[in-house]
C-alpha positions, 0 to 999 in steps of 0.5 A: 520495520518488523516484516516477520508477518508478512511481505514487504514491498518498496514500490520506488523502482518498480516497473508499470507492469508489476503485477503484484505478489503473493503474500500469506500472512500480510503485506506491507506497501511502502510510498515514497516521500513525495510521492502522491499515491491512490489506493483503492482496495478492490476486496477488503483485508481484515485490518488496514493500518497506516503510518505517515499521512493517509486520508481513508474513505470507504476503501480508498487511502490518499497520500498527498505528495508534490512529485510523481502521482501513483493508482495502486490498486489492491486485491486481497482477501484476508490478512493484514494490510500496512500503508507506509508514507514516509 
């Protein structure tokens, strides 16, 4: 995965309490196979893409998965944003 314009976070690992990063340019969130993640973006970036299986509804984006089940929440203003489910 190129990362030159951006940050890139592997969310496997991460604890409750992370509290997020700063990211100039873009940030790259990467789930889990397996893992059902719930992302809701509080303020809208610019550009959202996805890789993998993402369901998009008005600034929410759904992977479905059988194992642990995550509530991401995004806040960011400008910039690119990636959803990687893999």
């Amino acid at each position: 995965m190129n990362t030159s314009n951006g940050n890139v976070i592997h969310t496997q690992g991460l604890p409750k309490a992370y509290k997020g990063v700063q990211a100039l340019h873009g940030l790259n969130l990467e789930v889990p196979a397996g893992v059902a993640a719930h992302v809701t973006l509080s303020s809208c970036p610019q550009n959202v893409e996805t890789e993998g299986l993402w369901m998009a509804n008005r600034g929410t984006y759904i992977a479905d998965g059988a194992g642990a089940s995550w509530a991401i929440d995004i806040e960011m203003g400008v910039g690119n944003l990636t959803l990687v489910s893999q």
